[in-house]
LOTIVEX-257839 format. One record per residue (C-alpha): residue number from 1; x, y, z. Coordinates in nm, 3 decimals, decimal comma, m for minus. Example, Ala and Ser with C-alpha at 12.3 -4.5 7.8 and 13.67 -1.06 7.14 Angstrom:
1 | 1,230 | m0,450 | 0,780 .
2 | 1,367 | m0,106 | 0,714 .
This chain:
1 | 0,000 | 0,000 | 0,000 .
2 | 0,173 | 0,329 | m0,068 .
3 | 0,037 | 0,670 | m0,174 .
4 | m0,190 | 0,753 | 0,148 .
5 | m0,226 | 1,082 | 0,310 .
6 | m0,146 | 1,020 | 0,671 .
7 | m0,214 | 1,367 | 0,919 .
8 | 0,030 | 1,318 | 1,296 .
9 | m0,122 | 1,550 | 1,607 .
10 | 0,118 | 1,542 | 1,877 .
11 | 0,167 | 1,767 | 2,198 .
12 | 0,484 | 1,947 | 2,237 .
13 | 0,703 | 1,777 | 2,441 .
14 | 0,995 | 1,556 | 2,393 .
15 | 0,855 | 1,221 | 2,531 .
16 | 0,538 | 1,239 | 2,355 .
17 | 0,695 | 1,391 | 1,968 .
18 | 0,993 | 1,176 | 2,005 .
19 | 0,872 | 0,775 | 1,966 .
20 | 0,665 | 0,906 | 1,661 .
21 | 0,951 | 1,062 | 1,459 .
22 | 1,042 | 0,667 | 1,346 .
23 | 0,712 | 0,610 | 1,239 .
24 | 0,631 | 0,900 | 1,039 .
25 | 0,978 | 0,842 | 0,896 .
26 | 0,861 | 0,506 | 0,790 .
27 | 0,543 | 0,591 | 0,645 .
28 | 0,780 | 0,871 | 0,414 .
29 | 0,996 | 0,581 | 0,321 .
30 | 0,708 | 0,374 | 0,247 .
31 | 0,612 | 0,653 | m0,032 .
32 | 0,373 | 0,812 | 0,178 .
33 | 0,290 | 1,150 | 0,214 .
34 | 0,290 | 1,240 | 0,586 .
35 | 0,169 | 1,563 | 0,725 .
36 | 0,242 | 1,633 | 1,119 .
37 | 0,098 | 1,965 | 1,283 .
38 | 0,361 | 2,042 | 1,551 .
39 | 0,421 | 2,358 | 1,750 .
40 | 0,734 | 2,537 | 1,609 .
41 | 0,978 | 2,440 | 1,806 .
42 | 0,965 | 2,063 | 1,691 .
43 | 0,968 | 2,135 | 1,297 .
44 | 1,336 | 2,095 | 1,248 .
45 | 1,325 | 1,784 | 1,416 .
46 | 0,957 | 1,681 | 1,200 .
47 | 1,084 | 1,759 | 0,902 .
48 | 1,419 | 1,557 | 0,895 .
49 | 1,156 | 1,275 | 0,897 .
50 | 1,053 | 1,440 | 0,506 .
51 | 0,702 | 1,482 | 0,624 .
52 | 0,544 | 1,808 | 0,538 .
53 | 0,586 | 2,035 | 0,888 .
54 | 0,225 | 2,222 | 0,962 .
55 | 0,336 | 2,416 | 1,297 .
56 | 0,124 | 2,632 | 1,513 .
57 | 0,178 | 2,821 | 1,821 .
58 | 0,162 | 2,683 | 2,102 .
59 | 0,047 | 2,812 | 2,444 .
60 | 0,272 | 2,606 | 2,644 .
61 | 0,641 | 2,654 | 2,762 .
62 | 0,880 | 2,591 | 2,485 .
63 | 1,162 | 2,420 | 2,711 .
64 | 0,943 | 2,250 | 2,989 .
65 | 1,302 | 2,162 | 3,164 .
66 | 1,325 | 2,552 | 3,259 .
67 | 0,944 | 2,495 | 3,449 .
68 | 0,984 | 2,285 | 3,778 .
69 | 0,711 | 2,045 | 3,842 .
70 | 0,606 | 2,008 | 4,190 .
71 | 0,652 | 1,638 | 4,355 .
72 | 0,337 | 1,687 | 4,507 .
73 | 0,012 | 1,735 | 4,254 .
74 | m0,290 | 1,964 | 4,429 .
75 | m0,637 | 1,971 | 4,323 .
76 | m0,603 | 2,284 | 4,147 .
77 | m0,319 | 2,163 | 3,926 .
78 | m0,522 | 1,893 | 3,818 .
79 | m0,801 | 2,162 | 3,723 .
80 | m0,554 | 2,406 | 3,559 .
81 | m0,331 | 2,156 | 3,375 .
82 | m0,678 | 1,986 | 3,237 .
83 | m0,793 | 2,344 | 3,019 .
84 | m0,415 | 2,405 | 2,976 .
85 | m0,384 | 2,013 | 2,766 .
86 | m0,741 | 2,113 | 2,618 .
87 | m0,658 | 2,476 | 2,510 .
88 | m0,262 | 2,356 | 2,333 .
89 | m0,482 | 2,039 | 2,175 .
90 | m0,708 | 2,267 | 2,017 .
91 | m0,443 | 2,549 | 1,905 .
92 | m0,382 | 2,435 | 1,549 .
93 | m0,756 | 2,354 | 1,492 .
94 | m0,897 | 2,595 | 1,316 .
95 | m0,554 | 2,677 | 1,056 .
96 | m0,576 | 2,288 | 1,046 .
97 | m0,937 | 2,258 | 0,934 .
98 | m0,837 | 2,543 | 0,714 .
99 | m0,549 | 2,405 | 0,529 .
100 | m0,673 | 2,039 | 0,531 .
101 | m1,042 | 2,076 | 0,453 .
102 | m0,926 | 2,036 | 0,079 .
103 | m0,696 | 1,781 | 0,116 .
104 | m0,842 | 1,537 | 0,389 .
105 | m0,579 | 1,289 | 0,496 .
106 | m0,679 | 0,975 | 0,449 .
107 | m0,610 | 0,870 | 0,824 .
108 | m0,544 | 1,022 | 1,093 .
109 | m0,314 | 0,985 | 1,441 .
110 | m0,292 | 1,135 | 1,725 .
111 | m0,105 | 1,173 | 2,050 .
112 | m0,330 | 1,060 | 2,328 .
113 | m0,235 | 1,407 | 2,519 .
114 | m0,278 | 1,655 | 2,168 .
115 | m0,570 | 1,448 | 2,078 .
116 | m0,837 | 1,697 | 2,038 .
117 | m0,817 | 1,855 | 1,701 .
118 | m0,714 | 1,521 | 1,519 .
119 | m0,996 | 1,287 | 1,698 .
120 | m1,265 | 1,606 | 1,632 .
121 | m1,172 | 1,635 | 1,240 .
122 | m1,165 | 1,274 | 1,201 .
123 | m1,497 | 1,269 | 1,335 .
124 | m1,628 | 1,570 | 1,149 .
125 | m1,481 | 1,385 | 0,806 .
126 | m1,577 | 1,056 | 0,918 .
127 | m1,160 | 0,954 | 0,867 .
128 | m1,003 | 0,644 | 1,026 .
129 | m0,788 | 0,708 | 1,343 .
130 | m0,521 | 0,572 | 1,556 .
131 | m0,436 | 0,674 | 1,879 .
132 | m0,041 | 0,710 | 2,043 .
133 | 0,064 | 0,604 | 2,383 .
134 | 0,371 | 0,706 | 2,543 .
135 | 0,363 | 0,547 | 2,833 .
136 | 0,194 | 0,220 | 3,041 .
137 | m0,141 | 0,198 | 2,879 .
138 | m0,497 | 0,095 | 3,110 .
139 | m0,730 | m0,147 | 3,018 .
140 | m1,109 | m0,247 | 3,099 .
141 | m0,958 | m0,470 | 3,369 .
142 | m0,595 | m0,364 | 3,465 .
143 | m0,540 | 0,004 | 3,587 .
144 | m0,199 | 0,029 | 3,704 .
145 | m0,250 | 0,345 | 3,785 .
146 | m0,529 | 0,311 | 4,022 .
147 | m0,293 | 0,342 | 4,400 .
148 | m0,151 | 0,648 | 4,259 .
149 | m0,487 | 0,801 | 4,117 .
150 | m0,656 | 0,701 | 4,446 .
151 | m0,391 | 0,906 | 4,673 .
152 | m0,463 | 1,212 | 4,502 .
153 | m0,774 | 1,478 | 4,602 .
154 | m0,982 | 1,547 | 4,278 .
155 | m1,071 | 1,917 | 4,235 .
156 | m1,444 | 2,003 | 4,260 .
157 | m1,618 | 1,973 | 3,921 .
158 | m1,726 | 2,342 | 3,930 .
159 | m1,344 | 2,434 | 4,026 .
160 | m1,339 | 2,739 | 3,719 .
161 | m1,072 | 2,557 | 3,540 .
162 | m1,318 | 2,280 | 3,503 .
163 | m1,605 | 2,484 | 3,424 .
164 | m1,375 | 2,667 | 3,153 .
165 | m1,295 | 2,332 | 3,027 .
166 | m1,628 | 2,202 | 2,960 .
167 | m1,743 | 2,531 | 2,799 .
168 | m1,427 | 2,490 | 2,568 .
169 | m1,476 | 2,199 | 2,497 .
170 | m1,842 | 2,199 | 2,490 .
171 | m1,846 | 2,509 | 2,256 .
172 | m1,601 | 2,369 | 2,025 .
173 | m1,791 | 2,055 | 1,920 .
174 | m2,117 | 2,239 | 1,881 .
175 | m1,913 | 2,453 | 1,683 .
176 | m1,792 | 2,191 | 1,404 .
177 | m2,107 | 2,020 | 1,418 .
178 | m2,074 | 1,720 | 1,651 .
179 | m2,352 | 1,852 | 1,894 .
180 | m2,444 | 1,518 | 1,948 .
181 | m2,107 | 1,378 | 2,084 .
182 | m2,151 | 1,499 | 2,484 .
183 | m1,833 | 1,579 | 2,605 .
184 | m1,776 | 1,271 | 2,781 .
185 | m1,812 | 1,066 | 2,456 .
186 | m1,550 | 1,297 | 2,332 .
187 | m1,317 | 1,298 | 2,559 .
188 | m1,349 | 0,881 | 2,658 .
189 | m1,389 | 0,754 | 2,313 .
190 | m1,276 | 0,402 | 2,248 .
191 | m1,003 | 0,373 | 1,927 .
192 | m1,013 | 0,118 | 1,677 .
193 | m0,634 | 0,124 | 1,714 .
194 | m0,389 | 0,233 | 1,950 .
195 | 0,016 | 0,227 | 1,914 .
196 | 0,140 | 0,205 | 2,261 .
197 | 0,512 | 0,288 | 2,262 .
198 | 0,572 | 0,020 | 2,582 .
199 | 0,776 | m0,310 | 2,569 .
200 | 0,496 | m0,596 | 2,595 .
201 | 0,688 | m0,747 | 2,840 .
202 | 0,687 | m0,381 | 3,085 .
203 | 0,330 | m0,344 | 3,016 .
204 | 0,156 | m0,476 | 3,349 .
205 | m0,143 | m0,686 | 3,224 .
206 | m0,072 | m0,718 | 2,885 .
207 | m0,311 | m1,034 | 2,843 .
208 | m0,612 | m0,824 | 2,970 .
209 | m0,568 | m0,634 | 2,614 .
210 | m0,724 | m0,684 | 2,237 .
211 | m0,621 | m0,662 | 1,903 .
212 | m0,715 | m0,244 | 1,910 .
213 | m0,397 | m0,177 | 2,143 .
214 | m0,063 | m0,283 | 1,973 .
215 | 0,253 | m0,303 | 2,197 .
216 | 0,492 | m0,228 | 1,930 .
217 | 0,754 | m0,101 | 2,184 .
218 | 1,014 | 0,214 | 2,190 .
219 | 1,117 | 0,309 | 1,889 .
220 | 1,366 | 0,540 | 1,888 .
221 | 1,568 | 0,725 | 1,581 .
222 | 1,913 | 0,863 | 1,528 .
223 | 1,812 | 1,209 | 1,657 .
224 | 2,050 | 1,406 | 1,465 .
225 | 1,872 | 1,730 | 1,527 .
226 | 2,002 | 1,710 | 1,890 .
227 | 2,349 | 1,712 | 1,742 .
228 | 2,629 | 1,413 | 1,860 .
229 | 2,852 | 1,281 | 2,126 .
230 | 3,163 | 1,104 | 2,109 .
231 | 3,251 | 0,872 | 2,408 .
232 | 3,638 | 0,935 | 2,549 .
233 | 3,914 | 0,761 | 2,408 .
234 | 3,965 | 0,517 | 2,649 .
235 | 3,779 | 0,231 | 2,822 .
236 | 3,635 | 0,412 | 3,117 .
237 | 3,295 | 0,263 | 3,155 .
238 | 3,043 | 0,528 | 3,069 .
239 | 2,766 | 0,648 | 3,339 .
240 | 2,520 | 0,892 | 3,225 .
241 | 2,271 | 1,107 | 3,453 .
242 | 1,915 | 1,259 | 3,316 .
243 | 1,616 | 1,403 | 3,441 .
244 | 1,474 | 1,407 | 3,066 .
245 | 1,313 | 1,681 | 2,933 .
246 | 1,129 | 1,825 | 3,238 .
247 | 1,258 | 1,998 | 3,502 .
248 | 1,143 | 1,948 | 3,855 .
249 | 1,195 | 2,069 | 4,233 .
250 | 1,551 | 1,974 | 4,447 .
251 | 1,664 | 1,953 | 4,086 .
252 | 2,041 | 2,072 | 4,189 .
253 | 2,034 | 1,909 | 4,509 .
254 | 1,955 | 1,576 | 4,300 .
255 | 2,278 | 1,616 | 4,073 .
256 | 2,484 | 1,705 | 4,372 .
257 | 2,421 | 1,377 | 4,524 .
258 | 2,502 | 1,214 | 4,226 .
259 | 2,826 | 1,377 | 4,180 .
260 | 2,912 | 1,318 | 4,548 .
261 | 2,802 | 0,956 | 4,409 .
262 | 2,993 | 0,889 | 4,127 .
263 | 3,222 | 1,120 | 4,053 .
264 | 3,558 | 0,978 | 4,224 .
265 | 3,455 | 0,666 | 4,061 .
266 | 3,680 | 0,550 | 3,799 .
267 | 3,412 | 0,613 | 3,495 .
268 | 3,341 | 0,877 | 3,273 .
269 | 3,017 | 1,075 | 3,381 .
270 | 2,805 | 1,272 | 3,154 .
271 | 2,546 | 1,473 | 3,381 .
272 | 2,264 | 1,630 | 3,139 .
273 | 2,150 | 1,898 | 3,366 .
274 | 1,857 | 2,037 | 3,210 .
275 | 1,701 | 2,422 | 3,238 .
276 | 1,740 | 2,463 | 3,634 .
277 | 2,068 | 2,347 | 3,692 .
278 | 2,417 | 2,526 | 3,592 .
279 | 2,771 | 2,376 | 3,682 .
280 | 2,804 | 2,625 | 3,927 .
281 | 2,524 | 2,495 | 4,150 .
282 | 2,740 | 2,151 | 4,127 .
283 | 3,066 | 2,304 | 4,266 .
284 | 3,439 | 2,165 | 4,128 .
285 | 3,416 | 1,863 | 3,843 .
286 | 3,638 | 1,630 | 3,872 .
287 | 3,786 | 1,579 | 3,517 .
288 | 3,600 | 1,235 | 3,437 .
289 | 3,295 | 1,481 | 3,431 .
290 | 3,119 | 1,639 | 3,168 .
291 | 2,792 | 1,804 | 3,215 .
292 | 2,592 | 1,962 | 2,951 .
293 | 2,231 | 2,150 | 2,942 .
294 | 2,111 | 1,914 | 2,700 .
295 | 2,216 | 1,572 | 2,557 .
296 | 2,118 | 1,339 | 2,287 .
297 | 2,031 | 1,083 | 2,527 .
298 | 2,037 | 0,765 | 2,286 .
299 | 2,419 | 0,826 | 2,155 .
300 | 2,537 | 0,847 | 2,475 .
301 | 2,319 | 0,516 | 2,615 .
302 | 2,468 | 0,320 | 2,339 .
303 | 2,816 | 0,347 | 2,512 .
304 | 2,657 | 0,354 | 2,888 .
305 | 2,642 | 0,071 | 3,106 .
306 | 2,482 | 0,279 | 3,385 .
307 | 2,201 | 0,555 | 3,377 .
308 | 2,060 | 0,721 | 3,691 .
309 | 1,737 | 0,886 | 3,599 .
310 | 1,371 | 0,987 | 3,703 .
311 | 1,186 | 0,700 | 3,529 .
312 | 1,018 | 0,885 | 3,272 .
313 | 0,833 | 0,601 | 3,036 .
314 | 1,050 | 0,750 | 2,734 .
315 | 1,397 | 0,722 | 2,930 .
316 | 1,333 | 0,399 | 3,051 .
317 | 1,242 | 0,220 | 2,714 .
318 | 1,562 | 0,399 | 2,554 .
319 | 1,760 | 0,293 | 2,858 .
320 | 1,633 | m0,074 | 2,807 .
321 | 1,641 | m0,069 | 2,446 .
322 | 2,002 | 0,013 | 2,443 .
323 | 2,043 | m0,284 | 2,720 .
324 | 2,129 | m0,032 | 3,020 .
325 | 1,981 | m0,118 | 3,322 .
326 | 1,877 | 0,174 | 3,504 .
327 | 1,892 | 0,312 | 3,859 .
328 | 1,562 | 0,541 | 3,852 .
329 | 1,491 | 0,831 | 4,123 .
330 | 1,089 | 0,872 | 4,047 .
331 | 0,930 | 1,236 | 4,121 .
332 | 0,564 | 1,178 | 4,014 .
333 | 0,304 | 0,969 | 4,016 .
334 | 0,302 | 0,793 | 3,702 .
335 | 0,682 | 0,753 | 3,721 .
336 | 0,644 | 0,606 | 4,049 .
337 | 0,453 | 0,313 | 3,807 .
338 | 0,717 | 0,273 | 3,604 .
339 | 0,971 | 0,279 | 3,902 .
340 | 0,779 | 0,020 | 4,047 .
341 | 0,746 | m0,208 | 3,738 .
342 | 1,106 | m0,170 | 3,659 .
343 | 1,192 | m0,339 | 3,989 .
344 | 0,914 | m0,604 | 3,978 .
345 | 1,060 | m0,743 | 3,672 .
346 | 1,419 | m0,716 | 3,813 .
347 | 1,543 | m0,464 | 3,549 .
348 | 1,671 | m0,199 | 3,730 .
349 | 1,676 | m0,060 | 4,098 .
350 | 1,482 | 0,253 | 4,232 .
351 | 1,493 | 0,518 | 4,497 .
352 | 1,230 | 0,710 | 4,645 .
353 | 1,324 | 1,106 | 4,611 .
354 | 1,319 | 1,172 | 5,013 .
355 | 1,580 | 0,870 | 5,053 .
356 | 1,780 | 0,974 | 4,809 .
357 | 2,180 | 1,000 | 4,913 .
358 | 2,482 | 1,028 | 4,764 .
359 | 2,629 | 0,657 | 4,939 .
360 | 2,274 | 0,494 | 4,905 .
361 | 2,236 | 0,601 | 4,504 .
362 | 2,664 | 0,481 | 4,485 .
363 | 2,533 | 0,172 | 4,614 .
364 | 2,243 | 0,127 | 4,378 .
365 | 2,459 | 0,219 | 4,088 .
366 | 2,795 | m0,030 | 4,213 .
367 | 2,509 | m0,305 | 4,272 .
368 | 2,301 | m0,296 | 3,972 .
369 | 2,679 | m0,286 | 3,744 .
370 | 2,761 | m0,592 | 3,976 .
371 | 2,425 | m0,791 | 3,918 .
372 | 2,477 | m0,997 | 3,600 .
373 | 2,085 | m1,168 | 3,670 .
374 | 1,939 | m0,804 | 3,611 .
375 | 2,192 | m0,798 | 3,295 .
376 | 2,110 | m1,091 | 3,156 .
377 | 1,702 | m0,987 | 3,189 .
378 | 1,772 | m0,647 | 3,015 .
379 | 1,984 | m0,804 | 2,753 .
380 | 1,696 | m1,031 | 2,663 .
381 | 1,488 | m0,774 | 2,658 .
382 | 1,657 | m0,534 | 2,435 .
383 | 1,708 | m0,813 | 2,202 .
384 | 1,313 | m0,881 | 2,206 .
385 | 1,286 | m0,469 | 2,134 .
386 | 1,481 | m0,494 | 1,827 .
387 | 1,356 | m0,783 | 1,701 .
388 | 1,002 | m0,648 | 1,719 .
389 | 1,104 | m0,365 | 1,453 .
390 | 0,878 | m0,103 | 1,636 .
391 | 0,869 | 0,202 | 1,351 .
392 | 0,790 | m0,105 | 1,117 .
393 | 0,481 | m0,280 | 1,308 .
394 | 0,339 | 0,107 | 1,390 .
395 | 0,388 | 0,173 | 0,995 .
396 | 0,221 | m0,180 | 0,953 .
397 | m0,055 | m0,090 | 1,171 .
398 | m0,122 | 0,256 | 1,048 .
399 | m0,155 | 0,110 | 0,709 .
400 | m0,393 | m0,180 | 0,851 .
401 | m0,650 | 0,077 | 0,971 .
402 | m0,673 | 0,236 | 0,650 .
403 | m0,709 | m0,024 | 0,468 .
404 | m0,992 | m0,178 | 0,691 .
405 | m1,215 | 0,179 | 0,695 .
């Protein structure tokens, strides 16, 4: 099958644009013609994919490492981040609807967080669909977020957030002519087809899904955009340190640790600090340090053989994928999840923020090097990863639902 029209929605940040920059670069390959709405700061990176860049602007921050997310979530940022997602989902509607009215894609896919314009034009053009997970999906029957969703305090449904929410949303759909979706059909709609960027094997209750949510794993490209890294010339085993692409609270006090951690070790340390954090806040490097505001994380995890990070669902499967295990510090809820699977399966070792140290995260870091079982495990699994050919299967399965409308 070649020759389709295949429209990408995604939400602007890293972990969510990243996993589909494979697949649309696949679809190109495959002689389709791709066209991905992205806010403006992603288009370099879209368009060295060859699909066709349609960028808006967005309403979120541009470098969400420079904004510090809280370790604990109120009520009111639940309200306020819920219009926030809604309002940056429907941004490039109505230059969208504009541009694409005459040349309707022929599917469309969207990010499960920048859902809204893509899922309300492919309703209002009666278009195929598939939906993109980043991170551990939920089923009818397996929730695994259901501890940490329970330990939070909702806001009240007439909070004003909510209530501007609703209207949005509300006003919106009566506005394109889908009165007669409520806003709960909207917003809950079941796909036909979902890519879920997760390992099978990570994915807690995998059996309790169907054939409309395929596991077809991290898929990760060369990332050139972000620029390159050479490893030193010697044979210093190779440590990295990440927070990803967010920044958070205690940032500095998190990357002092770890230097005080690893840094008379005899490796080579690359520290990507983020937004928050200068080199200055660290105090003297040792020389087997480098630290850097940014780095592309995959070309320096194919050298690694240790990565201390947050447990963000994108780090993790790159950090796996690459056969690292990792030593995960967790500072929200849904990387608590991943934290916790990591550990079930034996993959990697985790630390809750508030027991963090500098000897108990050496530890973690010596032991986990040390443990050839957890090796072994994330060997196997990175060989399963590759074998499953993830940009290949999501192609596959993007080209499925087409063909089946």
């Amino acid at each position: 099958m070649s020759g389709l029209h295949i429209a990408f929605f995604n939400y602007p940040a890293h972990g969510h644009v990243n996993p589909t920059l494979p697949v649309a670069a696949e679809l190109v390959r495959r002689g389709h013609r791709v066209t991905y709405v992205v806010a403006g700061q992603f288009a370099e990176a879209v368009a060295a994919t060859g699909a066709d860049v349609l960028t808006y602007e967005s309403v979120v921050p541009k470098a969400w490492n420079t904004v510090a997310i809280p370790q604990k979530v109120t009520a009111d940022d639940i309200a306020e981040a819920s219009v926030t997602h809604l309002t940056e989902a429907l941004a490039p509607l109505d230059k969208v609807a504009a541009q694409l009215d005459g040349d309707r894609p022929d599917v469309m896919v969207y990010d499960a967080f920048g859902y809204a314009t893509g899922r309300l034009l492919a309703r209002k053009w009666r278009l195929p669909s598939v939906l993109c997970a980043t991170t551990i999906a939920v089923s009818e029957k397996c929730n695994p977020y259901a501890e940490f969703a329970a330990s939070m305090t909702p806001p009240d449904p007439e909070h004003p957030a909510l209530v501007k929410h609703r209207e949005l949303l509300r006003g919106t759909l009566d506005a394109h002519g889908l009165g007669d979706w409520s806003n709960e059909e909207f917003t809950g709609a079941a796909e036909e087809r979902t890519l879920c960027f997760v390992a099978p094997e990570f994915q807690p209750g995998v059996e309790t899904f169907d054939e409309r949510t395929v596991f077809v794993g991290p898929c990760i490209g060369d990332r050139a955009h972000q620029g390159g890294w050479q490893r030193p010339d010697d044979d210093r085993p190779v440590a990295l340190v990440a927070l990803g692409s967010f920044g958070y609270e205690n940032q500095a006090a998190f990357y002092r640790d770890a230097l005080a951690a690893l840094g008379d070790l005899p490796w080579h340390i690359v520290m990507s600090l983020g937004g928050l954090v200068t080199p200055d806040d660290l105090g003297p490097l040792p020389p087997n340090v480098e630290t850097h505001p940014w780095v592309p994380q995959p070309a320096v995890l194919r050298h690694a053989s240790s990565f201390v990070s947050h447990a963000g669902m994108g780090s993790t499967m790159e950090s796996l994928s690459f056969g690292v295990p990792p030593v995960v510090v967790p500072r929200t809820g849904e990387q608590d999840v991943v934290a916790g699977r990591l550990t079930e399966l034996g993959l990697g070792r985790a630390i809750a923020p508030d027991e963090l140290t500098a000897e108990g995260l050496r530890a973690a870091v010596l032991g986990l090097a040390a443990d050839e079982e957890a090796r072994g495990r994330v060997r196997e699994l990175s060989a399963s990863i590759a074998a499953r050919r993830g940009p290949a299967l999501a192609a596959d399965t993007v080209e499925a639902r087409c063909a089946a409308s």
